[in-house]
Biotite code that builds the C-alpha atoms (Angstrom):
import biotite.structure as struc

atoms = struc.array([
    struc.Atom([0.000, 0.000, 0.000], chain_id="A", res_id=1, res_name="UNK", atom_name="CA", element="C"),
    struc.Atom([1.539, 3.280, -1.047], chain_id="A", res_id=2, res_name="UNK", atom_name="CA", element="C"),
    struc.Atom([2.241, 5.429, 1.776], chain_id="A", res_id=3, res_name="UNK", atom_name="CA", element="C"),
    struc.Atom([2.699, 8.890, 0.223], chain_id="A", res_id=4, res_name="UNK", atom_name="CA", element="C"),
    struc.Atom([0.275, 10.950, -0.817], chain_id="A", res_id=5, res_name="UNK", atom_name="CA", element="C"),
    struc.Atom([-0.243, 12.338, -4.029], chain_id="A", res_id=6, res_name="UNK", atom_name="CA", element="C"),
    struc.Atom([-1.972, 15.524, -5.023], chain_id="A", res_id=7, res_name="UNK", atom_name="CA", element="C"),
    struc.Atom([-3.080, 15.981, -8.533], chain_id="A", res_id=8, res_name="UNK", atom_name="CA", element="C"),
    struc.Atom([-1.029, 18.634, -10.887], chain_id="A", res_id=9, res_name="UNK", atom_name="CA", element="C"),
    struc.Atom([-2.770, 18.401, -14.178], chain_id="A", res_id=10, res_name="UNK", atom_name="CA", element="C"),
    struc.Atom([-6.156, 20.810, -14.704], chain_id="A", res_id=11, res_name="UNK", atom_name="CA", element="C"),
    struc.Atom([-9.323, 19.600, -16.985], chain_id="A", res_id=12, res_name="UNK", atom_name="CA", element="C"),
    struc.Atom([-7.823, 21.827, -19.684], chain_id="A", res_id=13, res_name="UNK", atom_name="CA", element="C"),
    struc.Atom([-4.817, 20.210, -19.927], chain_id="A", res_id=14, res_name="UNK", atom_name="CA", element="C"),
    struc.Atom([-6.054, 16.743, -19.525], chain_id="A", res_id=15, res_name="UNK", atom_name="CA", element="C"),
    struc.Atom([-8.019, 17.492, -22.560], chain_id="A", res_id=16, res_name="UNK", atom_name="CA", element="C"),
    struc.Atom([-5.378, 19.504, -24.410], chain_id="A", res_id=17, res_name="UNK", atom_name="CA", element="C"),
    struc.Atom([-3.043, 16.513, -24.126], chain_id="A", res_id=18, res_name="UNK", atom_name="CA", element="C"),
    struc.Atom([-6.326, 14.266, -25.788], chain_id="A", res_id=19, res_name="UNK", atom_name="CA", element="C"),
    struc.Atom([-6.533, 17.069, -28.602], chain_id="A", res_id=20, res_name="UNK", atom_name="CA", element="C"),
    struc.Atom([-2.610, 17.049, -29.225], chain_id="A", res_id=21, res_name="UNK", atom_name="CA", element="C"),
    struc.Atom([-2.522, 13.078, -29.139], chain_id="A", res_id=22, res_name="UNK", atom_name="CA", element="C"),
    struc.Atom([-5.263, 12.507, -31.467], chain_id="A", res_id=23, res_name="UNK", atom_name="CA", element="C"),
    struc.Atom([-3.975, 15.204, -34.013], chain_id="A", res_id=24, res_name="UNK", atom_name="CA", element="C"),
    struc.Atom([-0.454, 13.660, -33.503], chain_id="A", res_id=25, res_name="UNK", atom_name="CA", element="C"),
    struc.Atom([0.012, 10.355, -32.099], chain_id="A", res_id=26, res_name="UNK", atom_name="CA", element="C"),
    struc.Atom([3.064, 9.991, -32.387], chain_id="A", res_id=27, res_name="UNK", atom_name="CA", element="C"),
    struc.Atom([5.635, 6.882, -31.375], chain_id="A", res_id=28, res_name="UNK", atom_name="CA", element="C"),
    struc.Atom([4.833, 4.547, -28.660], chain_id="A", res_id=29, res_name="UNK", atom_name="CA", element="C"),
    struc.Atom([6.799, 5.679, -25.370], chain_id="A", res_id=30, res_name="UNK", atom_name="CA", element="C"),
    struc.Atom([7.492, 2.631, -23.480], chain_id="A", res_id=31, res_name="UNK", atom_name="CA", element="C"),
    struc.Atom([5.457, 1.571, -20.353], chain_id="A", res_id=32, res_name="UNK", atom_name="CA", element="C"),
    struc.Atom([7.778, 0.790, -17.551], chain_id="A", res_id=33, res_name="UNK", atom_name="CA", element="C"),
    struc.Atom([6.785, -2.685, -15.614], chain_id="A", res_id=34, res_name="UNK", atom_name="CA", element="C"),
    struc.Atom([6.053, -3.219, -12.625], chain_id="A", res_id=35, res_name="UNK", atom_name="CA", element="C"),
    struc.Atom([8.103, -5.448, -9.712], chain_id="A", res_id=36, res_name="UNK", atom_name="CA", element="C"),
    struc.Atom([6.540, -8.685, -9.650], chain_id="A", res_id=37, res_name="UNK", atom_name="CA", element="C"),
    struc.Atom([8.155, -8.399, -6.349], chain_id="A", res_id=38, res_name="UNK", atom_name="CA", element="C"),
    struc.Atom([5.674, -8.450, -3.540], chain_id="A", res_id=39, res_name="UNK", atom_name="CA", element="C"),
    struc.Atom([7.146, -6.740, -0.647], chain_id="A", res_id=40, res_name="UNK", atom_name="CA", element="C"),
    struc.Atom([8.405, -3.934, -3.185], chain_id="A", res_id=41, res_name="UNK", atom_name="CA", element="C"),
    struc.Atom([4.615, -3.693, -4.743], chain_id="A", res_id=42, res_name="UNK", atom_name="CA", element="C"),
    struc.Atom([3.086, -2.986, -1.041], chain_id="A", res_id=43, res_name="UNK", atom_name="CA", element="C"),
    struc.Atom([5.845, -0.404, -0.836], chain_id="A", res_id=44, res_name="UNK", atom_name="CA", element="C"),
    struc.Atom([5.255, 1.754, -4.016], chain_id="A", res_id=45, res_name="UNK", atom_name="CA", element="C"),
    struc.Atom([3.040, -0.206, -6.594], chain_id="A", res_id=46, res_name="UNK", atom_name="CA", element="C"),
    struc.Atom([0.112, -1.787, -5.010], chain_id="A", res_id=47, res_name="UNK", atom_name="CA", element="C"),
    struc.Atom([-2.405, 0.926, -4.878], chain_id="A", res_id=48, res_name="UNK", atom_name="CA", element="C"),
    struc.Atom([-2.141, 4.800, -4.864], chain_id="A", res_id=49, res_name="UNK", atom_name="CA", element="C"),
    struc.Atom([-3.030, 7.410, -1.838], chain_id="A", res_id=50, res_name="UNK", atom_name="CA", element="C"),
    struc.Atom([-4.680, 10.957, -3.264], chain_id="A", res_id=51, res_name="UNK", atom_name="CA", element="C"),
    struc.Atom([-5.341, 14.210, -1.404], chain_id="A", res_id=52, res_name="UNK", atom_name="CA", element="C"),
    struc.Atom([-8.945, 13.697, -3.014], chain_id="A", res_id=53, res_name="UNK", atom_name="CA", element="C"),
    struc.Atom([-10.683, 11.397, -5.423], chain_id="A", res_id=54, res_name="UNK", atom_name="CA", element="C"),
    struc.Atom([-13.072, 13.671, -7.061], chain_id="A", res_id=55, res_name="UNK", atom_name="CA", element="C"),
    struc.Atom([-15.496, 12.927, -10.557], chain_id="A", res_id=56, res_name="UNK", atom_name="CA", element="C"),
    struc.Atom([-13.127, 15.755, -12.058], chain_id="A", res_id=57, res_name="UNK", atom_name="CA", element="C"),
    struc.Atom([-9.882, 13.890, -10.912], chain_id="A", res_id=58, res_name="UNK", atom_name="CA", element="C"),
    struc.Atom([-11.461, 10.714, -12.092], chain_id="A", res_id=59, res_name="UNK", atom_name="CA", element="C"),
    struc.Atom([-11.950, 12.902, -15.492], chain_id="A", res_id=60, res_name="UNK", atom_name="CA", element="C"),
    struc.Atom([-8.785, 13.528, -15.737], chain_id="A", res_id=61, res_name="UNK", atom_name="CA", element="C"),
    struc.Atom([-6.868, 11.056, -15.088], chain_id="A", res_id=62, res_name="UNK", atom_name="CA", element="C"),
    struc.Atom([-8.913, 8.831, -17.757], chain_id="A", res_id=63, res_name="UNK", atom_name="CA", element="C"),
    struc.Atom([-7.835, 11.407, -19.877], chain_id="A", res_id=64, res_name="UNK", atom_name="CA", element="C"),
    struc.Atom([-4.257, 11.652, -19.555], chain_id="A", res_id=65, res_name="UNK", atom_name="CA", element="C"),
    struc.Atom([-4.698, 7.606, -19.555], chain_id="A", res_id=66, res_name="UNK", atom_name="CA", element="C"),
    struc.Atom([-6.642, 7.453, -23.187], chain_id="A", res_id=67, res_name="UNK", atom_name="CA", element="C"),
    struc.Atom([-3.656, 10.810, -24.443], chain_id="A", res_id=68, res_name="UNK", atom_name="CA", element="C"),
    struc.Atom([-0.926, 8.221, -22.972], chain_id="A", res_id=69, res_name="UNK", atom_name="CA", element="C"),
    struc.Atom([-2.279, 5.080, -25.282], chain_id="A", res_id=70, res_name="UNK", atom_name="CA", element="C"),
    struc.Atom([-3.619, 6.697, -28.293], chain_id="A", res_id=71, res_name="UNK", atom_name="CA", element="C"),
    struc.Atom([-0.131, 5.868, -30.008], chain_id="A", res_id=72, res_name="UNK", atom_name="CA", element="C"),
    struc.Atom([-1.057, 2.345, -28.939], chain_id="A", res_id=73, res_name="UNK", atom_name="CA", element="C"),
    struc.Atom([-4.598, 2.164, -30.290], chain_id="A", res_id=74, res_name="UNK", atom_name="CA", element="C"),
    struc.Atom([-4.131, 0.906, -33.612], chain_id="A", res_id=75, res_name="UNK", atom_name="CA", element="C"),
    struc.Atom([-1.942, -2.556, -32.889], chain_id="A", res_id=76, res_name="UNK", atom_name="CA", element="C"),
    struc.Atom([-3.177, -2.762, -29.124], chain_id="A", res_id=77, res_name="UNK", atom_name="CA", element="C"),
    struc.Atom([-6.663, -0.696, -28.997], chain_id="A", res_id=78, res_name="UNK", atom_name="CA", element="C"),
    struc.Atom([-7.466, -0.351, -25.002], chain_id="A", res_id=79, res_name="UNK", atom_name="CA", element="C"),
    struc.Atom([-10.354, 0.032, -22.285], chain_id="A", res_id=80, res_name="UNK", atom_name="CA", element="C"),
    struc.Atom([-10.084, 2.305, -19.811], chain_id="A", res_id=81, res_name="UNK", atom_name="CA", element="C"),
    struc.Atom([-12.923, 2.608, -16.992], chain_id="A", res_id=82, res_name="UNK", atom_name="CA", element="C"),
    struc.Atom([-12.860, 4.401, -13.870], chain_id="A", res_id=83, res_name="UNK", atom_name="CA", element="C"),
    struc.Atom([-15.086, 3.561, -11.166], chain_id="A", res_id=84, res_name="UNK", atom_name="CA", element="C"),
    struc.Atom([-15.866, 4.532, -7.241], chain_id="A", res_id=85, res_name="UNK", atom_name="CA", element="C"),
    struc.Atom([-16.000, 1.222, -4.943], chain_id="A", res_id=86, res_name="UNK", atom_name="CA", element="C"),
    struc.Atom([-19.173, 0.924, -4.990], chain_id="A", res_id=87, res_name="UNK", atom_name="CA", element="C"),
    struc.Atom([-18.882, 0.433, -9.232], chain_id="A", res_id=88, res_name="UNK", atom_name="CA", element="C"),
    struc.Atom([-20.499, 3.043, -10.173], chain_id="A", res_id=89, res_name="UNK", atom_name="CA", element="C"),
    struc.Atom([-18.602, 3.900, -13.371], chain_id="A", res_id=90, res_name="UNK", atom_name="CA", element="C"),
    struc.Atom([-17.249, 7.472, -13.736], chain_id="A", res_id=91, res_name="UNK", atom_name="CA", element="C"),
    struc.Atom([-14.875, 7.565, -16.572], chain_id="A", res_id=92, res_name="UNK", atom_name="CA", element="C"),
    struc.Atom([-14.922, 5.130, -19.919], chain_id="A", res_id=93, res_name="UNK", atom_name="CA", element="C"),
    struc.Atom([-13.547, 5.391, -23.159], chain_id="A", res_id=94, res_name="UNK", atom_name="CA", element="C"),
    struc.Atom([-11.831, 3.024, -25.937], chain_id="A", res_id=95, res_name="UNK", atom_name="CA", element="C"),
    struc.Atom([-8.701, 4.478, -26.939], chain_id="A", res_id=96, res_name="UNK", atom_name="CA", element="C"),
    struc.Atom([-9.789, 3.290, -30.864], chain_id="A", res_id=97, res_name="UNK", atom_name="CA", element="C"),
    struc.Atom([-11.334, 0.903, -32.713], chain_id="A", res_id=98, res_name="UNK", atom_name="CA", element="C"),
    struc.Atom([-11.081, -2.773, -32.188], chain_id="A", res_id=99, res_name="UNK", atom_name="CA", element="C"),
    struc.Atom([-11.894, -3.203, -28.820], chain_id="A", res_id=100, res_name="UNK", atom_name="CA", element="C"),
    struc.Atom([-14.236, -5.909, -27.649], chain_id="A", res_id=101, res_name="UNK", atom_name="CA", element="C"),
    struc.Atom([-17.008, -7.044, -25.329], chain_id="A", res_id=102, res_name="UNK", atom_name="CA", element="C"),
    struc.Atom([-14.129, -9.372, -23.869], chain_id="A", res_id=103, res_name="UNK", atom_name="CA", element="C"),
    struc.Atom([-12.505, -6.391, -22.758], chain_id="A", res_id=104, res_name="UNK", atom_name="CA", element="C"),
    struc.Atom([-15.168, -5.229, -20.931], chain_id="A", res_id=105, res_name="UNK", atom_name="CA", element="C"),
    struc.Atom([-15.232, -8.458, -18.742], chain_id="A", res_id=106, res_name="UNK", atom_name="CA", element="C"),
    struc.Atom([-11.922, -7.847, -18.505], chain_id="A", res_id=107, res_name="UNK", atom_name="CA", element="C"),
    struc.Atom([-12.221, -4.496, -16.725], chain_id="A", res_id=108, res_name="UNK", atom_name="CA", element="C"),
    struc.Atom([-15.458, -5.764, -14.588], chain_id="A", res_id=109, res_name="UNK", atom_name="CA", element="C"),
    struc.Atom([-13.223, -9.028, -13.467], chain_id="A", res_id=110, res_name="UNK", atom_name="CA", element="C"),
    struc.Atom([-10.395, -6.545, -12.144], chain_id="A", res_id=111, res_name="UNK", atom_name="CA", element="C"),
    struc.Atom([-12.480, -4.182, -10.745], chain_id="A", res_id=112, res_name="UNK", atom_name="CA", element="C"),
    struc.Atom([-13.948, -6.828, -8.762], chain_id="A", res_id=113, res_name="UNK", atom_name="CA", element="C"),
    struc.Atom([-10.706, -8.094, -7.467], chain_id="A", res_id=114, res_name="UNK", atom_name="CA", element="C"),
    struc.Atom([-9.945, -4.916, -6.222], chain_id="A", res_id=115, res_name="UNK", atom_name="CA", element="C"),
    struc.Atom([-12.850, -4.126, -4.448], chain_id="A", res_id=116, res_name="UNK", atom_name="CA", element="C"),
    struc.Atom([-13.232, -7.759, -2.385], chain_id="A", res_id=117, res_name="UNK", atom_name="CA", element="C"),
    struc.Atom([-9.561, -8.038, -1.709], chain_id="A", res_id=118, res_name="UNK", atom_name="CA", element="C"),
    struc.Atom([-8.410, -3.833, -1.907], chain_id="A", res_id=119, res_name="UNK", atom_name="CA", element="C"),
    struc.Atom([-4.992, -4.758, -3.671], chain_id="A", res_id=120, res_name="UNK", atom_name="CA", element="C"),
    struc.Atom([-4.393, -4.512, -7.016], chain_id="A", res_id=121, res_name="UNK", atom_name="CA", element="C"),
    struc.Atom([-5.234, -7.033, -9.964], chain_id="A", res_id=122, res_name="UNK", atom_name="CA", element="C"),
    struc.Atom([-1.370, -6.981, -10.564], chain_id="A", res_id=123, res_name="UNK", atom_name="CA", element="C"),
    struc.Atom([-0.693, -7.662, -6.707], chain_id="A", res_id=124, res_name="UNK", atom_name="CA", element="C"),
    struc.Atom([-2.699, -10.686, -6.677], chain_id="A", res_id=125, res_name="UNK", atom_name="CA", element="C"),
    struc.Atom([-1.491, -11.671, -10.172], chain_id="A", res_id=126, res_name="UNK", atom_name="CA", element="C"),
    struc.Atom([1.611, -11.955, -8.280], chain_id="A", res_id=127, res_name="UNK", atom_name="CA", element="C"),
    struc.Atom([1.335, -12.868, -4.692], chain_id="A", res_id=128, res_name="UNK", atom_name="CA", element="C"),
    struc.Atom([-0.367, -16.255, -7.131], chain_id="A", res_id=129, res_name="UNK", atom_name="CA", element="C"),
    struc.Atom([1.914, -16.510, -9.872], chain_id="A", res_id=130, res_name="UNK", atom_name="CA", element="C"),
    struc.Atom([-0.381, -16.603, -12.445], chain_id="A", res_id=131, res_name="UNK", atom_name="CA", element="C"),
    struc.Atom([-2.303, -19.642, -10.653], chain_id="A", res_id=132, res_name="UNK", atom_name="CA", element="C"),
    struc.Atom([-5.718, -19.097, -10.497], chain_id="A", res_id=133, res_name="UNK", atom_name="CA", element="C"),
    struc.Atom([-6.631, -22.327, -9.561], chain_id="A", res_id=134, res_name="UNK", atom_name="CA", element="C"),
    struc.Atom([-4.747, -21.532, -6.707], chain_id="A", res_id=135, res_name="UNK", atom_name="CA", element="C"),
    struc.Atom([-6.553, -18.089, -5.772], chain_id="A", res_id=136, res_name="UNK", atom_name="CA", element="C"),
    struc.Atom([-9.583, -19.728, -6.619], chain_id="A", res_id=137, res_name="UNK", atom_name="CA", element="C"),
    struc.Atom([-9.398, -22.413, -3.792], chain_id="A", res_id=138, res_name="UNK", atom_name="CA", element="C"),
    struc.Atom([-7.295, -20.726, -1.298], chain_id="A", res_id=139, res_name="UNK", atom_name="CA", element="C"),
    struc.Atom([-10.687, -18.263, -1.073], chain_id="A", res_id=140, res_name="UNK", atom_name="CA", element="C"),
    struc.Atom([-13.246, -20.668, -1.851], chain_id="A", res_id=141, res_name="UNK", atom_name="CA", element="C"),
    struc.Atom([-14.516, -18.997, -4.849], chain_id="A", res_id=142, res_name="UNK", atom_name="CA", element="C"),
    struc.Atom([-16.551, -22.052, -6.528], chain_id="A", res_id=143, res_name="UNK", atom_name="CA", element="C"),
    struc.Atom([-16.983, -22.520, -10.248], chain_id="A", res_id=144, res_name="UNK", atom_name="CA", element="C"),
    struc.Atom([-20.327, -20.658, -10.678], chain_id="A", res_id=145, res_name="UNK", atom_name="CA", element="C"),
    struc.Atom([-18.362, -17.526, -9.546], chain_id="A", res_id=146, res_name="UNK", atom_name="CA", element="C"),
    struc.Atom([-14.831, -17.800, -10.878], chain_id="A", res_id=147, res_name="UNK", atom_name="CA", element="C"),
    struc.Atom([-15.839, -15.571, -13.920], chain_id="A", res_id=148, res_name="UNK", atom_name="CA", element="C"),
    struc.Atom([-16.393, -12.787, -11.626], chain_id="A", res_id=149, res_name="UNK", atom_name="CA", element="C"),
    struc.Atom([-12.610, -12.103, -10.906], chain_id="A", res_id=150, res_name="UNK", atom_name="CA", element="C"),
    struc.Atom([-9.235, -11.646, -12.719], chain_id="A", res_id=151, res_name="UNK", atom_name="CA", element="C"),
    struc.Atom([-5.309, -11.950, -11.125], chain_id="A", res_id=152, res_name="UNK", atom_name="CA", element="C"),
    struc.Atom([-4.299, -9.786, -14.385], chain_id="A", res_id=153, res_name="UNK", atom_name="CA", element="C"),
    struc.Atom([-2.618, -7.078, -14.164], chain_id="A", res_id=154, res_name="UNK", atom_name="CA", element="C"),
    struc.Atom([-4.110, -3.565, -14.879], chain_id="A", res_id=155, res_name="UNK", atom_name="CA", element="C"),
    struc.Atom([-6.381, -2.654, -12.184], chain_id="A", res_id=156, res_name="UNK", atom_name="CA", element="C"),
    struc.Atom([-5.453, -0.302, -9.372], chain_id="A", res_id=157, res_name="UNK", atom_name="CA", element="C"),
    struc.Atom([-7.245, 0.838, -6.054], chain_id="A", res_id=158, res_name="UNK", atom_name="CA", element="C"),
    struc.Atom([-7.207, 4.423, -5.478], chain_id="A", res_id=159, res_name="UNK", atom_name="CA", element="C"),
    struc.Atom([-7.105, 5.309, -1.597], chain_id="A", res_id=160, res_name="UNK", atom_name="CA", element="C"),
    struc.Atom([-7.554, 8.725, -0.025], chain_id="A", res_id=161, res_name="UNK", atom_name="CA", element="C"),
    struc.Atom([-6.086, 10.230, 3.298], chain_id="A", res_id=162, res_name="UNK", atom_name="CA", element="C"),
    struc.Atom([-7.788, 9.734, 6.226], chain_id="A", res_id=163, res_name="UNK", atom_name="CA", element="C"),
    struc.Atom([-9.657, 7.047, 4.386], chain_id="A", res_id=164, res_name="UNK", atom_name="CA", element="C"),
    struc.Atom([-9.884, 3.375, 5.047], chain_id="A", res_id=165, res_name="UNK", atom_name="CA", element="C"),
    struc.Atom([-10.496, 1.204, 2.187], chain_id="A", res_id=166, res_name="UNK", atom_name="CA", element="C"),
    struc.Atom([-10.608, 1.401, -1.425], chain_id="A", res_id=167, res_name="UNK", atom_name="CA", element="C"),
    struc.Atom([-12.710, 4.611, -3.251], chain_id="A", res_id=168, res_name="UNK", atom_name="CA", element="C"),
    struc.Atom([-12.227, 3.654, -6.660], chain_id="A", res_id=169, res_name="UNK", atom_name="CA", element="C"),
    struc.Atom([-10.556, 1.597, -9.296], chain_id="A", res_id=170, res_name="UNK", atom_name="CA", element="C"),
    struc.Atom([-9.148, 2.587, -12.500], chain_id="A", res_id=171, res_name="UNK", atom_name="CA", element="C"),
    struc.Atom([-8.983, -0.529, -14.963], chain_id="A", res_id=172, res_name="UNK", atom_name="CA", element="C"),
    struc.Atom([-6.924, -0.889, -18.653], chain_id="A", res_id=173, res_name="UNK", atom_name="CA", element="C"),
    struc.Atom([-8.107, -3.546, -20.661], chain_id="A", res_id=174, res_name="UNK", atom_name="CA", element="C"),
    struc.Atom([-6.099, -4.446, -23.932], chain_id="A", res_id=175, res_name="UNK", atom_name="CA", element="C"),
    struc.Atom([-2.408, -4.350, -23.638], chain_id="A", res_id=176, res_name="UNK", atom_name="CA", element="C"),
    struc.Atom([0.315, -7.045, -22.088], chain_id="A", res_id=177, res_name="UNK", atom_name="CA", element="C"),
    struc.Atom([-1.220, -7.113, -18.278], chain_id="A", res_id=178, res_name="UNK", atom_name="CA", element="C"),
    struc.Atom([2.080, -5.623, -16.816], chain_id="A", res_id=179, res_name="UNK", atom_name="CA", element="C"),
    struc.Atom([1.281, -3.061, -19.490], chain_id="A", res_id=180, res_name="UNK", atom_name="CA", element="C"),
    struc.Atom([-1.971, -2.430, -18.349], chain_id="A", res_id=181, res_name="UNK", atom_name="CA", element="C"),
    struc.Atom([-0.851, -2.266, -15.135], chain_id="A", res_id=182, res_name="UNK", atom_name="CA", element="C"),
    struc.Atom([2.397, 0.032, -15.599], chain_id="A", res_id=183, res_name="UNK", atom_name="CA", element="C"),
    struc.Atom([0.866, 2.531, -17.601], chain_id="A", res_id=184, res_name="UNK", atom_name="CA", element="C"),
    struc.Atom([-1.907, 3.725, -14.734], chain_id="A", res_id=185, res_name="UNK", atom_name="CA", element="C"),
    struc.Atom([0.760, 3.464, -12.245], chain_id="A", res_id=186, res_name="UNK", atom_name="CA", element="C"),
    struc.Atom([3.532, 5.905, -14.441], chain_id="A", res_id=187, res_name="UNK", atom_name="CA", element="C"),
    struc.Atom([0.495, 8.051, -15.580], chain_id="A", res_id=188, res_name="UNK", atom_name="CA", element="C"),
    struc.Atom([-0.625, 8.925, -12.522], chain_id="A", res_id=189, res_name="UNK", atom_name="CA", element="C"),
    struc.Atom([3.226, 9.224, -11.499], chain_id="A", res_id=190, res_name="UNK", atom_name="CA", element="C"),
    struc.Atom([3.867, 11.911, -14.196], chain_id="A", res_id=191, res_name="UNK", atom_name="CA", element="C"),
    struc.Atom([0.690, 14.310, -13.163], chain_id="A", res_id=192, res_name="UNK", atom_name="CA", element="C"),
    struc.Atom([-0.110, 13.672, -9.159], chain_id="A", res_id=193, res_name="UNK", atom_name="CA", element="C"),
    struc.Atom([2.790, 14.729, -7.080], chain_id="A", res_id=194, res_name="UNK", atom_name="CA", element="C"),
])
């Protein structure tokens, strides 16, 4: 669990500027940095971020620096990107081009899910199980019936506030490599919340 925290630097304006210029020019793919697969070093810095304040307008804008970040990617790797309060009500969602599917969607409602019953990150779990699902599946007694309900993929994130216990929202990527998914939130919100 992150321990410092982050206020946001980035205004609407130039959340959506960056959107405009991105579109206009995408540009080359900058590379997404991955995350530890480390588990001590993930509760350290890469678990879950801690905000000043989770508003609908920081939720705005951080989708938006998120879909100005993958446009480049959109054509070979199109994305999801959702952004949703604990409770799931969904705040922020956007393809970042063409080809996306419904598969992505479960994708994003799978990881969401993960985050919210456990409050660590779909990349956390991903490693703390290696991979195993099977694994996670039994060690929590999730039966067959509901095993479609949850994902240990990398690319969703818990957002925390100060003073806060417990998760206030997720932001989920759908479409790239899962440490992809799950590095490009994490340097995004990096680059604009300081």
């Amino acid at each position: 669990m992150s321990q410092t925290v982050l206020t946001r630097q980035t205004s609407v304006a130039d959340a959506l500027a960056k959107v405009q210029d991105a579109f206009q020019n995408p540009g080359e793919k900058l590379p997404i940095p991955h995350p530890s697969s480390d588990i001590n070093e993930l509760k350290v810095a890469g678990d879950s971020v801690t905000l000043t304040s989770f508003t609908t307008e920081d939720a705005i804008v951080l989708g938006n620096l998120l879909l100005a970040r993958l446009i480049p990617y959109a054509k070979d790797e199109p994305s999801i990107i959702s952004i949703a309060h604990a409770n799931s009500h969904i705040v922020f969602q956007t393809a970042t081009g063409p080809g996306t599917v419904l598969e992505n969607e479960s994708w994003v409602r799978r990881k969401r899910n993960t985050i919210t019953r456990f409050g660590h990150s779909s990349w956390y779990m991903q490693c703390m199980f290696q991979g195993d699902s099977d694994k996670f599946f039994n060690l929590f007694a999730i039966g067959p019936e509901k095993r479609i309900e949850y994902a240990i993929a990398g690319g969703g994130v818990p957002i925390r506030i100060k003073g806060f216990e417990g998760v206030v929202a997720s932001v989920v990527v759908s479409g790239l490599k899962q440490e992809e998914d799950h590095g490009v939130i994490m340097d995004v919100i990096k680059e604009n919340w300081k």
